[in-house]
C-alpha positions in Angstrom: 37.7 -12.5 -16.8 39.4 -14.5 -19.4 40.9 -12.2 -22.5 40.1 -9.6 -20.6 42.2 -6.8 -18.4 40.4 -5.7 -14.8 38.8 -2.8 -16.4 37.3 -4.4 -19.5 39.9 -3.5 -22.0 40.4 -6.2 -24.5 44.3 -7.5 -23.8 45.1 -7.3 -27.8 43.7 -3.9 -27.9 43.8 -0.1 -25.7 43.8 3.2 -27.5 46.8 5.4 -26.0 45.6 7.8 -22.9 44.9 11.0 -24.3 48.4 13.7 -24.4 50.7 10.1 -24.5 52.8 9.5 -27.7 51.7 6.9 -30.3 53.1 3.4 -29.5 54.4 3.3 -32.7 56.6 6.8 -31.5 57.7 5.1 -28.2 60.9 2.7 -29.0 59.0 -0.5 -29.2 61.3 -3.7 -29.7 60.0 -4.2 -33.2 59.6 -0.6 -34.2 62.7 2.0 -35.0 62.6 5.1 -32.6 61.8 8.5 -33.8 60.3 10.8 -31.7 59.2 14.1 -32.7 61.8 16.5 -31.5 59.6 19.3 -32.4 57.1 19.2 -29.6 57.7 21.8 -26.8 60.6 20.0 -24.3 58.2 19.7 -21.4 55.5 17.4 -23.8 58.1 15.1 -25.9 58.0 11.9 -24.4 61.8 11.4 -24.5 61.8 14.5 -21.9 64.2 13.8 -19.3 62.6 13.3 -15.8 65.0 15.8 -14.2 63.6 18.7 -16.8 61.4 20.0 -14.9 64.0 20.4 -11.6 66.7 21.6 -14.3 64.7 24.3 -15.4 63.8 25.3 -12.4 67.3 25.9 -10.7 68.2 27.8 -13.9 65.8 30.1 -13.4 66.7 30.2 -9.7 70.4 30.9 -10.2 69.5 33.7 -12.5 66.8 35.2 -10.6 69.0 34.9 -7.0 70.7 38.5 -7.3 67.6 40.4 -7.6 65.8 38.6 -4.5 69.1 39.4 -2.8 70.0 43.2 -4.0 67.3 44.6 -1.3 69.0 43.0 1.7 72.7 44.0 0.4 72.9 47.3 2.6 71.6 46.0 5.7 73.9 42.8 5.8 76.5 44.9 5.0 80.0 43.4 4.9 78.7 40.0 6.4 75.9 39.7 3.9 77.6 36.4 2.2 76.9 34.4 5.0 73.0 34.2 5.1 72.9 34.7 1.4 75.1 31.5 0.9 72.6 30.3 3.8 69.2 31.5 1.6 70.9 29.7 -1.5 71.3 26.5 0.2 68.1 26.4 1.4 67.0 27.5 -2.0 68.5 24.7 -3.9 67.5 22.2 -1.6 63.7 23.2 -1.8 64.2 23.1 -5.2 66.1 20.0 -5.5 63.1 18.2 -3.3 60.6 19.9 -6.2 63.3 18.7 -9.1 63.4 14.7 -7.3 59.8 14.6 -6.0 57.4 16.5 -7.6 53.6 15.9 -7.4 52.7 12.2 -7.4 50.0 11.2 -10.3 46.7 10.4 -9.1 45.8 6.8 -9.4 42.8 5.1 -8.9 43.3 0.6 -9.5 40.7 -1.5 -10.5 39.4 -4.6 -8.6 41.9 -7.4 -8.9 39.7 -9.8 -7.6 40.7 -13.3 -9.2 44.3 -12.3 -9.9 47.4 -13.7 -8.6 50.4 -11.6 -8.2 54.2 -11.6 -7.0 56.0 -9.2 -5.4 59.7 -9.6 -5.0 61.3 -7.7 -2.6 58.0 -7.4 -0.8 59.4 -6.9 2.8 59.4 -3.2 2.5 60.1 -0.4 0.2 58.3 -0.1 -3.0 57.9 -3.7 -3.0 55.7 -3.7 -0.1 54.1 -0.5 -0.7 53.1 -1.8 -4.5 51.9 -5.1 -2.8 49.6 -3.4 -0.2 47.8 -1.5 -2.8 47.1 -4.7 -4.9 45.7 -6.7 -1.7 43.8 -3.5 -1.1 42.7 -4.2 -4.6 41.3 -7.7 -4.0 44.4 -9.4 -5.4 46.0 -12.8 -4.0 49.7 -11.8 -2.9 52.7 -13.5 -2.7 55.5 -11.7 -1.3 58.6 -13.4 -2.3 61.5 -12.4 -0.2 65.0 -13.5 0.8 64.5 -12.9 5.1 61.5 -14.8 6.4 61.1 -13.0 9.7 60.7 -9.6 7.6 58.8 -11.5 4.5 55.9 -12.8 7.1 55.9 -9.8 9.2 55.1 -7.3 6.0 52.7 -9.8 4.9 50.9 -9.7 8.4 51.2 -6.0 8.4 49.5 -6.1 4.7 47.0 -8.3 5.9 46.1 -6.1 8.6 45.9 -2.9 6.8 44.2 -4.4 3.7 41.4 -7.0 5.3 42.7 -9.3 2.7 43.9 -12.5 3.7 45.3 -13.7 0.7 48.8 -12.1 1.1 51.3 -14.6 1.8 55.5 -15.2 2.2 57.4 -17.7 0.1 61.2 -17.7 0.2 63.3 -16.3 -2.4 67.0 -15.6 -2.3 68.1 -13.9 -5.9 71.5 -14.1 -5.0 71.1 -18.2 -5.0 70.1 -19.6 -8.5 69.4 -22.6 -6.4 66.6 -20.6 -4.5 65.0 -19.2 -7.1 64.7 -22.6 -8.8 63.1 -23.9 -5.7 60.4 -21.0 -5.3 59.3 -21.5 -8.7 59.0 -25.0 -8.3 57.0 -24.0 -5.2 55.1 -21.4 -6.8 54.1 -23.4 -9.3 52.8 -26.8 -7.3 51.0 -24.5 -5.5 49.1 -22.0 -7.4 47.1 -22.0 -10.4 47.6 -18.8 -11.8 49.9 -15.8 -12.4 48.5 -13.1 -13.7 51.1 -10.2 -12.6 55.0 -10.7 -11.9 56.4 -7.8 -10.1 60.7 -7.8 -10.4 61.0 -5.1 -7.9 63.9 -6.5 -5.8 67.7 -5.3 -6.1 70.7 -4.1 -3.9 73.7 -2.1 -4.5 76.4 -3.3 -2.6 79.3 -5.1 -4.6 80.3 -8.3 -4.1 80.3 -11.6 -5.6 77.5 -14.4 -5.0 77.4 -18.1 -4.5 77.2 -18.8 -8.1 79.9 -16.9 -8.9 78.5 -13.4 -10.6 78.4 -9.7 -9.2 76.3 -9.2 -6.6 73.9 -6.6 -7.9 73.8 -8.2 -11.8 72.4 -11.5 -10.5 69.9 -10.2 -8.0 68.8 -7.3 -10.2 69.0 -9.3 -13.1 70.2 -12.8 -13.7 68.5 -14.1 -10.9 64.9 -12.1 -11.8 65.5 -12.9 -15.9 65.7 -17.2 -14.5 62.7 -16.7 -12.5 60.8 -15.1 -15.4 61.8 -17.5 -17.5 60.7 -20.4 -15.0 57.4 -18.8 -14.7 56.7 -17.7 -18.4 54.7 -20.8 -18.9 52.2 -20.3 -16.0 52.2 -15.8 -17.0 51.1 -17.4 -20.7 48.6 -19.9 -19.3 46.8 -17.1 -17.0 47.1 -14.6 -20.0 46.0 -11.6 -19.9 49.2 -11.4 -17.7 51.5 -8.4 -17.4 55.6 -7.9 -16.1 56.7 -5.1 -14.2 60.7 -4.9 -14.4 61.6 -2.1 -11.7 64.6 -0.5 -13.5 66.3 3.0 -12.8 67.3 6.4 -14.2 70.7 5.2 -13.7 71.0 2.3 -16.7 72.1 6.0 -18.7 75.4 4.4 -16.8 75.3 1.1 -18.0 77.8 0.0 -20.1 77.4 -3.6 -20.5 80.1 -5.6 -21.8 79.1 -8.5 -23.0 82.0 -11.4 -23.1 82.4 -9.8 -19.2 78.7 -10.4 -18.3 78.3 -11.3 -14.8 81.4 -9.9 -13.1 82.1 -7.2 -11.3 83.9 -3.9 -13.4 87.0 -2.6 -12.0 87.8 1.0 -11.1 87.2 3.0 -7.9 83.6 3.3 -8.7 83.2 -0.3 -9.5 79.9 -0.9 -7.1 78.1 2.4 -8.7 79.0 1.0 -12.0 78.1 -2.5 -11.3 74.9 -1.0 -10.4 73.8 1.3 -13.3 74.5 -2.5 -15.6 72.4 -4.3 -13.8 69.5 -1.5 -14.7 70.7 -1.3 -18.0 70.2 -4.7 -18.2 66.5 -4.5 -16.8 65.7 -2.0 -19.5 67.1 -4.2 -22.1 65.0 -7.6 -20.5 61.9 -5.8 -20.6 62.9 -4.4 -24.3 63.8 -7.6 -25.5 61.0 -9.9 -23.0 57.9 -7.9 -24.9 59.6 -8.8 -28.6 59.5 -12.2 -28.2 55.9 -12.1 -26.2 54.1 -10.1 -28.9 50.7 -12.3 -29.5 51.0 -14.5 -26.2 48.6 -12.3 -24.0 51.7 -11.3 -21.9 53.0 -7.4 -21.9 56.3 -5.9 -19.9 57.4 -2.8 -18.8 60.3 -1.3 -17.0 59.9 1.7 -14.8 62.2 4.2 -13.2 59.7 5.1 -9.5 62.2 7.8 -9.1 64.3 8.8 -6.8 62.9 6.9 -3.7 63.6 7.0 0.3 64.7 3.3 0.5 67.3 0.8 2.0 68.2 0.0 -1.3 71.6 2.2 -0.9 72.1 1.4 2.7 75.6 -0.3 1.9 76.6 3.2 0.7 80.2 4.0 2.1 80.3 5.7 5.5 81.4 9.0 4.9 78.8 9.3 2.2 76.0 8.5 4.9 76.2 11.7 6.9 74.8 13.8 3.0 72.8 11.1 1.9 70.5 10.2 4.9 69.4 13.5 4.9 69.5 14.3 1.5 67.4 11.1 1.1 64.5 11.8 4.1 64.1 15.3 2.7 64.5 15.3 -1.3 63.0 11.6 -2.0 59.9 10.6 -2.4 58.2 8.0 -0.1 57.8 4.2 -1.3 54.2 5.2 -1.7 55.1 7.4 -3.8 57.7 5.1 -5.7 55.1 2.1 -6.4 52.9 4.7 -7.8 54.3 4.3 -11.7 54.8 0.1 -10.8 51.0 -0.5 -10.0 50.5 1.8 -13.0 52.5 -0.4 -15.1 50.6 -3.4 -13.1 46.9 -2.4 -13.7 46.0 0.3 -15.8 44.0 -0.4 -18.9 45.0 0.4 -22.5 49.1 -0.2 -21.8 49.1 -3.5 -24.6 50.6 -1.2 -27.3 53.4 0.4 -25.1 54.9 -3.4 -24.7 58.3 -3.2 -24.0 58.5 0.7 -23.2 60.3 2.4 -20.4 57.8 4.6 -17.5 58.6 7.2 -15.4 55.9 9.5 -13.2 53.3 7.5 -15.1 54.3 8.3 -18.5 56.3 6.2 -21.6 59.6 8.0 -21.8 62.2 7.2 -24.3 65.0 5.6 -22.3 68.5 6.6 -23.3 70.6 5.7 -26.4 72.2 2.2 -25.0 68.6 1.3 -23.4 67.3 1.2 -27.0 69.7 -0.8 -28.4 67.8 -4.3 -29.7 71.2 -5.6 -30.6 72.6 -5.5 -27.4 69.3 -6.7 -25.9 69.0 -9.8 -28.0 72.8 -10.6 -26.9 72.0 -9.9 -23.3 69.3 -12.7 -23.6 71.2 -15.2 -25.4 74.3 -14.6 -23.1 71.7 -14.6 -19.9 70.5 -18.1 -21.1 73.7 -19.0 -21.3 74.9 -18.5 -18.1 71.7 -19.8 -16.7 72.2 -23.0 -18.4 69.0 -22.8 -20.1 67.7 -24.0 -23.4 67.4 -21.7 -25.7 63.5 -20.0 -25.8 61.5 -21.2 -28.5 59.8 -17.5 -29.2 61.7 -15.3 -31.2 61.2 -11.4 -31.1 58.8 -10.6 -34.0 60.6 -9.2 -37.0 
């Protein structure tokens, strides 16, 4: 299996899936963005993932008064309730077409022989994304922060799967200290890394141990160190691939730079702190495949949508009585939500699209601040900073 992808596609090569732009078209780290803005809206790759669920309440909200004009004379003068009623229930149906929609069919490969890590593997997407790639045959570490969870998904996995090579290591992102020591761990005792999975992340505020915002270090400072730590072993087991689970939300992110690592100020300050932290994934990934190009090893970041998690379960009370529901009814599943991560993970023919931002299966151009390689080559430099690390011998590719 060396030099080779499950699947038999040579890692330096892979001819673009038939519909997808050409790599060259998609924003990669070394290339200058310029999509065609000619192709219909619902074909450009840079299509927002909303379009669909945008067009369709427009054509709702124009369309409403006609449905309605037939039932006018019997409601008589009472006829705005249940019509304020129907256009509730109208907008959330819609709003669960506009969030969900259909999940893309997905069929992996056998990862027999291939060693993979999960963080945030407990549950969620990380579990849900880890299941499938035991049920593929891979070995699985789950690498999560509460050990009673962390070996109780694994047996679950284990269970469902027949695989018994899914396993729990600790891993606290919030404590540089711990992820230090499960890379140390990692790499005493096993061999190979062939797929590194940065699912984890929260959204509470708050400041950590080593003194940065909560969600920055364990969405990003503490998943750019273990990546780092690891690179070595991703390069030695090359062809080797990392996943960066990002969001829709770094359109947000507004990262300044000599303020890296602390929390922004303002009434919104955890949403904000939030949407940097996945502005910064966007950028890692970015910035990760320019300096990887000709090692073997590819990333991606991916938006899984708008998912039914407990990533947003510190959400102020008096938002939890609208978003629980809104949540169970108009998100998709974690199933649902590792489906674009495993297809970042395994599918054949993705070498070109290094560095390029998924969502429902699909490159998509990320927004303006996503693409910016300036601010991505300062966000590493800083990062390493921080981190007290050396500064990385590879150099993006000019």
């Amino acid at each position: 299996m060396d030099g080779v992808w499950p699947g038999g596609a040579a890692a330096e090569l892979g001819a673009a899936p038939q519909g997808w732009p050409d790599p060259e078209l998609c924003a990669l780290p070394a290339l200058q963005p310029h999509f065609d803005r000619s192709l219909p809206f619902s074909s450009r790759p840079c299509a927002k993932p909303w379009a669909r669920g945008a067009r369709s309440l427009g054509a709702a909200r124009s369309l409403l008064p006609l449905f309605l004009l037939p039932f006018l004379p019997a409601l008589g003068m009472g006829w705005w309730l249940p019509a304020a009623g129907l256009l509730c229930a109208l907008l959330c149906a819609l709003l669960r077409f506009a969030l969900r929609g259909p999940a893309p069919p997905l069929a992996l490969p056998s990862l027999r022989g291939r060693t993979a890590i999960v963080t945030g593997g407990s549950g969620g997407i990380g579990e849900a994304a880890a299941r499938e790639l035991a049920r593929g045959g891979a070995r699985v570490v789950l690498a999560t922060r509460n050990a009673l969870r962390g070996e109780a998904a694994a047996r679950r996995i284990r269970r469902d799967t027949g695989n018994p090579e899914v396993l729990f290591m600790p891993l606290d992102l919030s404590s540089l200290r711990s992820v230090r020591a499960f890379a140390a761990s990692f790499l005493q005792r096993e061999p190979h890394l062939h797929l590194l999975i940065n699912n984890a992340g929260v959204s509470a505020g708050g400041t950590t141990e080593d003194g940065f915002s909560l969600p920055f270090q364990v969405n990003h400072l503490g998943h750019f160190l273990l990546t780092q730590l690891l690179l070595q072993r991703l390069q030695s087991s090359a062809p080797s691939r990392v996943v960066i689970v990002a969001s829709s939300a770094h359109c947000a992110g507004r990262l300044h730079m000599a303020e890296l690592g602390r929390s922004p100020r303002g009434p919104f300050a955890a949403f904000q702190d939030y949407c940097d932290s996945k502005l910064a994934n966007v950028l890692h990934a970015r910035q990760l495949a320019a300096r990887l190009q000709g090692t073997g090893v590819t990333a991606y970041a991916v938006h899984p949508g708008f998912v039914n998690t407990q990533l947003f379960r510190h959400a102020p009370l008096w938002l939890q009585p609208l978003w629980t529901p809104l949540s169970r009814f108009c998100f998709r599943s974690a199933a649902e939500g590792a489906r674009t991560v495993l297809f970042c993970a395994t599918q054949d023919g993705l070498e070109p699209f290094s560095g390029c931002y998924f969502a429902d299966c699909r490159p998509l151009q990320p927004w303006a601040q996503g693409r910016d390689d300036a601010a991505a080559r300062e966000l590493w430099d800083r990062s390493e900073r921080l981190l007290g690390l050396q500064p990385s011998l590879c150099t993006p590719a000019e």
